[in-house]
C-alpha positions in Angstrom: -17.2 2.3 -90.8 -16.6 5.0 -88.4 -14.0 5.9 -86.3 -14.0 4.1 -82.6 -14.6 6.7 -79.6 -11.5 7.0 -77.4 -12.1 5.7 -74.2 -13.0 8.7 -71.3 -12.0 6.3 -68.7 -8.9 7.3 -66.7 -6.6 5.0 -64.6 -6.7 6.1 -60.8 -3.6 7.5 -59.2 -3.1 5.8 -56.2 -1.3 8.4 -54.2 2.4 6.8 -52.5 2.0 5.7 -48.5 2.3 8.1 -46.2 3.3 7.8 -42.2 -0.1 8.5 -40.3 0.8 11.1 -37.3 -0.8 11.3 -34.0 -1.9 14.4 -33.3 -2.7 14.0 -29.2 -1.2 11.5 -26.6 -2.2 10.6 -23.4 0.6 9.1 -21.3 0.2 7.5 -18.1 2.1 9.4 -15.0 3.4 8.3 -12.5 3.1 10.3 -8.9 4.4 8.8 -5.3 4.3 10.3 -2.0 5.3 9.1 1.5 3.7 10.3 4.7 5.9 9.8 7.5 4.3 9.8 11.6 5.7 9.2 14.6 3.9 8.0 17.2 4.3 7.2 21.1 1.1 4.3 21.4 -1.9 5.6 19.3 -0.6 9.1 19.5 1.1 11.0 16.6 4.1 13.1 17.9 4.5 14.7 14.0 3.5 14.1 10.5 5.9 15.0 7.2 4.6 14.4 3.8 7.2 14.2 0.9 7.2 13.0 -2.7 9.4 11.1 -4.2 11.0 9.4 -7.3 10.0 6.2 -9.6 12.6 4.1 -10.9 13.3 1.9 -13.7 12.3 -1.4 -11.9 8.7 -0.1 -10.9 8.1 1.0 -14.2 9.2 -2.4 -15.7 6.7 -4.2 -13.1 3.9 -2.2 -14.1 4.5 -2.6 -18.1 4.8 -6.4 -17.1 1.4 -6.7 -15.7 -0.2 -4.3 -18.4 1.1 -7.6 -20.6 -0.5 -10.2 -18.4 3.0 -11.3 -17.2 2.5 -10.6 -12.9 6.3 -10.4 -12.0 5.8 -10.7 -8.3 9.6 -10.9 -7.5 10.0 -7.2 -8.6 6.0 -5.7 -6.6 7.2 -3.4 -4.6 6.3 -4.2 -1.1 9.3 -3.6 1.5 11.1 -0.5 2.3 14.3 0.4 4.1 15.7 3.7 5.4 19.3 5.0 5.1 21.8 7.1 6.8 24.1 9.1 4.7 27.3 9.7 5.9 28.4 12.1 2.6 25.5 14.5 3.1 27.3 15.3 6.8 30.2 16.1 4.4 28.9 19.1 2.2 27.4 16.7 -0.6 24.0 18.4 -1.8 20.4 16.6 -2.3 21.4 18.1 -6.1 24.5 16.0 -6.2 23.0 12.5 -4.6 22.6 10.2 -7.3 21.2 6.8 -6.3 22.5 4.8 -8.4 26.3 5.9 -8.3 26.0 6.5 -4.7 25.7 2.7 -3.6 29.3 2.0 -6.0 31.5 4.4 -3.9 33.3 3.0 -0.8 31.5 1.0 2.3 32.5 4.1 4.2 30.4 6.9 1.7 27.6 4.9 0.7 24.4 5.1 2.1 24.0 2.9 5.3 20.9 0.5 5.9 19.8 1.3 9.2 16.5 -1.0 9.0 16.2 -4.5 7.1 14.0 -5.0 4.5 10.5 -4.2 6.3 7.1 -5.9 4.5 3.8 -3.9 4.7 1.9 -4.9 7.8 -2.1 -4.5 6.1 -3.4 -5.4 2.6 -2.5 -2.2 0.3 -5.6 -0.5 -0.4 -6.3 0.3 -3.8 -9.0 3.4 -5.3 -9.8 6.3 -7.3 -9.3 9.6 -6.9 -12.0 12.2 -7.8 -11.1 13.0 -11.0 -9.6 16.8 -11.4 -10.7 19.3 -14.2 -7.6 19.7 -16.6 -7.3 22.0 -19.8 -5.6 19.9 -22.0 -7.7 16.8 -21.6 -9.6 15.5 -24.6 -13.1 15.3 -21.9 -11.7 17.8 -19.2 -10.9 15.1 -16.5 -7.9 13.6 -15.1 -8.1 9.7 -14.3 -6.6 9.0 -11.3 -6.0 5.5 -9.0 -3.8 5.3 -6.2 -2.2 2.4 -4.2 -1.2 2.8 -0.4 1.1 0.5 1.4 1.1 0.7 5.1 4.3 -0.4 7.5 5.4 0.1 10.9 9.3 0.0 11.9 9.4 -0.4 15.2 11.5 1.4 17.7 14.0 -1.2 18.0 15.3 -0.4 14.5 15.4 3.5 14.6 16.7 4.4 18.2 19.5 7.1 18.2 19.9 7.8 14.5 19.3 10.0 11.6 17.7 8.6 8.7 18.1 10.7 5.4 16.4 8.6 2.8 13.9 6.0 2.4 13.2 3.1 -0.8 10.7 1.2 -1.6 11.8 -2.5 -2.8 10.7 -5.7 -4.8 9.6 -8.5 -3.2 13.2 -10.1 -4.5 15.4 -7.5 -2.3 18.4 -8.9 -0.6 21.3 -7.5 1.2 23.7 -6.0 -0.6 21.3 -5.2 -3.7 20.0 -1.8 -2.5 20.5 0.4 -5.3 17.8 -1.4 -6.8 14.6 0.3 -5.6 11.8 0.9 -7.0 11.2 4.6 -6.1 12.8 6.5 -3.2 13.0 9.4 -1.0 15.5 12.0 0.1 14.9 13.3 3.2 15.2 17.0 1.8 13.9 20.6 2.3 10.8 20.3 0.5 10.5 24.3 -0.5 14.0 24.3 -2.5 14.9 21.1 -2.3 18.9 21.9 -2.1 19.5 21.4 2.1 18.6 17.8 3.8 16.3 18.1 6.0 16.5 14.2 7.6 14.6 13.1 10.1 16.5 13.3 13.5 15.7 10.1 16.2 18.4 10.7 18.4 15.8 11.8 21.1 13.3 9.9 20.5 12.9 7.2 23.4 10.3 4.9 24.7 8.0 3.1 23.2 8.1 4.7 19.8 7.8 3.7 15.9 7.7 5.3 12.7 4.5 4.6 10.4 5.3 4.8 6.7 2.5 5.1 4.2 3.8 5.0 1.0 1.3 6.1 -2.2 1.4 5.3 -5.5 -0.6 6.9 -8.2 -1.2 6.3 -11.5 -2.9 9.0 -13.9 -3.6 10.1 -17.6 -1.7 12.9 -18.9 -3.0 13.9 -21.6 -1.1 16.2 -24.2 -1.0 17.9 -27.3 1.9 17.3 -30.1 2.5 19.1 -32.9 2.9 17.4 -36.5 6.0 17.8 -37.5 
Protein backbone atom coordinates (compact mmCIF):
# COMPACT_ATOMS: atom_id res chain seq x y z
CA UNK A 1 0.00 0.00 0.00
CA UNK A 2 1.18 3.45 -0.42
CA UNK A 3 1.97 5.96 1.74
CA UNK A 4 -1.11 8.39 2.92
CA UNK A 5 -0.92 12.12 1.56
CA UNK A 6 -0.37 14.60 4.43
CA UNK A 7 -3.11 16.70 4.89
CA UNK A 8 -2.63 20.55 3.05
CA UNK A 9 -5.27 21.82 5.26
CA UNK A 10 -4.07 24.43 7.74
CA UNK A 11 -5.74 25.43 11.04
CA UNK A 12 -6.83 29.27 10.93
CA UNK A 13 -5.14 31.77 13.23
CA UNK A 14 -7.67 33.65 14.77
CA UNK A 15 -5.84 36.82 15.35
CA UNK A 16 -6.24 38.05 19.58
CA UNK A 17 -9.11 40.95 20.18
CA UNK A 18 -8.26 44.15 19.57
CA UNK A 19 -10.02 47.59 21.02
CA UNK A 20 -11.85 49.13 17.97
CA UNK A 21 -11.00 53.12 17.86
CA UNK A 22 -13.11 55.83 16.74
CA UNK A 23 -11.57 57.77 14.46
CA UNK A 24 -14.22 61.03 14.35
CA UNK A 25 -16.65 62.36 17.10
CA UNK A 26 -19.29 64.55 17.02
CA UNK A 27 -20.24 66.06 20.43
CA UNK A 28 -23.17 68.06 21.16
CA UNK A 29 -22.31 71.88 22.28
CA UNK A 30 -23.78 73.75 24.19
CA UNK A 31 -24.15 77.79 23.45
CA UNK A 32 -26.45 80.36 25.68
CA UNK A 33 -26.86 83.94 25.25
CA UNK A 34 -29.08 86.54 27.06
CA UNK A 35 -30.40 89.70 25.42
CA UNK A 36 -31.12 92.21 27.97
CA UNK A 37 -33.80 95.49 26.98
CA UNK A 38 -35.04 98.01 28.83
CA UNK A 39 -38.03 99.52 28.08
CA UNK A 40 -40.30 102.61 29.19
CA UNK A 41 -44.06 101.02 27.73
CA UNK A 42 -43.48 99.43 24.24
CA UNK A 43 -40.36 101.45 23.84
CA UNK A 44 -36.73 99.99 24.20
CA UNK A 45 -34.46 102.57 26.02
CA UNK A 46 -31.13 99.99 25.23
CA UNK A 47 -30.35 96.55 24.22
CA UNK A 48 -27.07 94.37 25.55
CA UNK A 49 -26.48 90.98 24.32
CA UNK A 50 -24.07 88.71 26.35
CA UNK A 51 -23.26 84.94 26.48
CA UNK A 52 -22.98 83.05 29.17
CA UNK A 53 -22.02 79.75 30.95
CA UNK A 54 -23.83 76.08 31.35
CA UNK A 55 -23.62 74.39 34.42
CA UNK A 56 -23.63 70.95 35.67
CA UNK A 57 -27.45 70.80 36.50
CA UNK A 58 -28.60 71.85 32.87
CA UNK A 59 -26.38 69.37 31.45
CA UNK A 60 -27.75 66.62 33.81
CA UNK A 61 -31.50 67.69 32.74
CA UNK A 62 -30.79 67.45 29.19
CA UNK A 63 -28.91 63.81 29.48
CA UNK A 64 -32.06 62.91 31.53
CA UNK A 65 -34.47 63.57 28.82
CA UNK A 66 -32.12 62.12 26.10
CA UNK A 67 -32.96 58.80 28.42
CA UNK A 68 -36.67 59.29 28.40
CA UNK A 69 -36.60 60.30 32.18
CA UNK A 70 -38.30 64.25 31.91
CA UNK A 71 -36.91 65.69 35.26
CA UNK A 72 -39.10 68.67 35.33
CA UNK A 73 -37.92 69.82 38.88
CA UNK A 74 -34.48 70.69 37.46
CA UNK A 75 -36.09 72.54 33.46
CA UNK A 76 -34.71 75.56 33.66
CA UNK A 77 -37.44 78.13 33.69
CA UNK A 78 -36.85 81.02 36.35
CA UNK A 79 -34.17 83.48 36.59
CA UNK A 80 -32.85 85.88 39.26
CA UNK A 81 -30.35 88.80 39.16
CA UNK A 82 -27.66 89.58 41.68
CA UNK A 83 -25.75 92.35 43.19
CA UNK A 84 -22.22 91.76 44.08
CA UNK A 85 -20.89 93.62 46.75
CA UNK A 86 -17.02 92.02 46.23
CA UNK A 87 -16.78 93.17 42.72
CA UNK A 88 -17.14 97.00 44.31
CA UNK A 89 -14.10 95.69 46.28
CA UNK A 90 -11.33 94.99 43.52
CA UNK A 91 -12.46 91.26 42.98
CA UNK A 92 -12.12 90.50 39.02
CA UNK A 93 -14.81 88.76 36.61
CA UNK A 94 -11.42 86.30 36.37
CA UNK A 95 -11.57 85.66 40.12
CA UNK A 96 -15.68 85.18 40.56
CA UNK A 97 -16.31 81.72 40.87
CA UNK A 98 -19.94 80.73 41.36
CA UNK A 99 -19.89 78.17 43.17
CA UNK A 100 -17.43 79.24 46.06
CA UNK A 101 -18.82 82.69 45.87
CA UNK A 102 -22.35 81.73 47.44
CA UNK A 103 -20.14 79.85 50.65
CA UNK A 104 -18.31 83.08 51.75
CA UNK A 105 -20.07 85.34 54.36
CA UNK A 106 -23.88 86.84 54.04
CA UNK A 107 -21.98 90.21 53.72
CA UNK A 108 -19.63 88.98 50.35
CA UNK A 109 -21.92 86.85 48.60
CA UNK A 110 -23.81 87.71 45.85
CA UNK A 111 -27.22 89.40 46.86
CA UNK A 112 -30.66 88.35 45.24
CA UNK A 113 -32.22 91.50 44.24
CA UNK A 114 -35.33 89.81 42.38
CA UNK A 115 -37.14 86.44 43.47
CA UNK A 116 -37.30 83.63 41.44
CA UNK A 117 -39.11 85.12 38.21
CA UNK A 118 -41.05 82.27 35.82
CA UNK A 119 -41.06 82.96 31.96
CA UNK A 120 -44.18 84.95 31.05
CA UNK A 121 -44.84 83.11 27.13
CA UNK A 122 -44.44 79.46 26.08
CA UNK A 123 -40.47 79.15 25.12
CA UNK A 124 -40.28 78.94 21.52
CA UNK A 125 -38.34 76.23 20.19
CA UNK A 126 -36.45 76.06 16.23
CA UNK A 127 -33.72 75.56 14.03
CA UNK A 128 -31.17 77.55 13.00
CA UNK A 129 -29.93 77.58 9.33
CA UNK A 130 -27.42 75.33 9.45
CA UNK A 131 -23.71 76.98 8.98
CA UNK A 132 -20.88 75.55 6.57
CA UNK A 133 -18.09 74.13 8.83
CA UNK A 134 -14.66 72.39 7.76
CA UNK A 135 -14.40 69.73 9.94
CA UNK A 136 -17.97 68.35 9.55
CA UNK A 137 -18.36 64.80 8.09
CA UNK A 138 -21.35 66.65 5.34
CA UNK A 139 -20.20 70.38 5.79
CA UNK A 140 -23.04 71.54 8.04
CA UNK A 141 -23.63 72.45 11.50
CA UNK A 142 -27.01 71.26 13.14
CA UNK A 143 -28.28 73.76 15.20
CA UNK A 144 -31.80 74.13 17.50
CA UNK A 145 -32.26 76.82 19.87
CA UNK A 146 -34.74 77.40 22.86
CA UNK A 147 -35.77 81.04 23.93
CA UNK A 148 -37.37 81.82 27.26
CA UNK A 149 -39.04 85.17 27.54
CA UNK A 150 -39.50 87.12 31.10
CA UNK A 151 -40.30 90.52 32.25
CA UNK A 152 -39.09 91.84 35.88
CA UNK A 153 -40.94 94.49 36.43
CA UNK A 154 -39.89 97.82 37.86
CA UNK A 155 -40.93 97.19 41.21
CA UNK A 156 -37.96 94.70 41.63
CA UNK A 157 -35.05 96.68 39.95
CA UNK A 158 -35.55 100.40 41.09
CA UNK A 159 -32.23 101.98 42.43
CA UNK A 160 -29.76 99.21 41.97
CA UNK A 161 -26.99 97.56 40.17
CA UNK A 162 -27.37 94.16 39.07
CA UNK A 163 -24.01 92.36 38.12
CA UNK A 164 -25.10 88.94 37.29
CA UNK A 165 -28.03 87.03 36.19
CA UNK A 166 -28.94 82.73 36.53
CA UNK A 167 -31.14 80.86 35.06
CA UNK A 168 -32.85 78.19 37.58
CA UNK A 169 -34.82 74.76 37.86
CA UNK A 170 -38.18 74.65 38.24
CA UNK A 171 -37.17 73.33 42.06
CA UNK A 172 -35.31 76.69 43.10
CA UNK A 173 -35.83 77.98 46.59
CA UNK A 174 -34.31 80.52 48.64
CA UNK A 175 -31.30 79.95 49.92
CA UNK A 176 -30.29 77.32 47.09
CA UNK A 177 -28.81 79.80 44.60
CA UNK A 178 -25.58 78.57 43.72
CA UNK A 179 -27.43 76.00 41.93
CA UNK A 180 -28.17 77.40 38.53
CA UNK A 181 -28.32 76.08 35.58
CA UNK A 182 -26.23 78.58 33.50
CA UNK A 183 -25.39 82.17 34.39
CA UNK A 184 -24.21 85.48 33.45
CA UNK A 185 -21.66 88.01 34.59
CA UNK A 186 -22.41 91.25 33.89
CA UNK A 187 -18.80 91.86 32.28
CA UNK A 188 -16.85 93.80 29.60
CA UNK A 189 -17.67 91.65 26.73
CA UNK A 190 -14.26 92.71 24.57
CA UNK A 191 -11.82 91.42 27.45
CA UNK A 192 -13.88 90.14 29.68
CA UNK A 193 -11.58 91.28 32.96
CA UNK A 194 -13.71 94.74 34.14
CA UNK A 195 -17.70 94.43 35.17
CA UNK A 196 -19.45 96.15 33.23
CA UNK A 197 -23.13 95.74 35.36
CA UNK A 198 -25.97 97.14 34.47
CA UNK A 199 -26.65 100.40 36.40
CA UNK A 200 -30.73 101.17 37.44
CA UNK A 201 -30.12 103.79 39.85
CA UNK A 202 -31.73 106.27 37.34
CA UNK A 203 -33.97 104.52 35.87
CA UNK A 204 -37.58 105.68 37.06
CA UNK A 205 -41.13 105.44 35.91
CA UNK A 206 -42.81 102.91 34.52
CA UNK A 207 -39.89 100.76 33.49
CA UNK A 208 -38.93 96.86 33.32
CA UNK A 209 -36.23 94.77 32.14
CA UNK A 210 -37.11 92.08 29.43
CA UNK A 211 -34.78 89.05 29.57
CA UNK A 212 -34.60 86.58 26.66
CA UNK A 213 -32.59 83.98 27.52
CA UNK A 214 -31.33 81.38 24.45
CA UNK A 215 -30.30 78.07 24.60
CA UNK A 216 -28.73 76.19 21.73
CA UNK A 217 -27.85 73.05 21.18
CA UNK A 218 -25.45 72.02 18.15
CA UNK A 219 -23.05 69.18 16.60
CA UNK A 220 -19.52 69.64 16.90
CA UNK A 221 -18.08 67.55 14.97
CA UNK A 222 -14.29 66.68 15.35
CA UNK A 223 -11.42 64.76 14.34
CA UNK A 224 -9.21 62.42 16.90
CA UNK A 225 -6.25 60.91 16.23
CA UNK A 226 -5.66 57.09 17.04
CA UNK A 227 -3.51 56.82 19.42
Amino acid sequence: MGRKKKSTIETPVIPPQQDIKAIGTQPIGYQGKVSIKIQHGNKTISTRTYHNSGMPLLFKFLCSALSGDFLDGIRPCKIKLFYYPEAEKGVTPEEFNWAYAFEADAENKPKGITPFITYETTPIVKRVADVVTKNSNNGLTYHYETTFHFRVPFALISDTTVHMIGIYPNNAYYGAEEDVSAYYLFVDEETGKLWEPLELKDVAGNFSIIVDWTMALMNKPVTTVDA
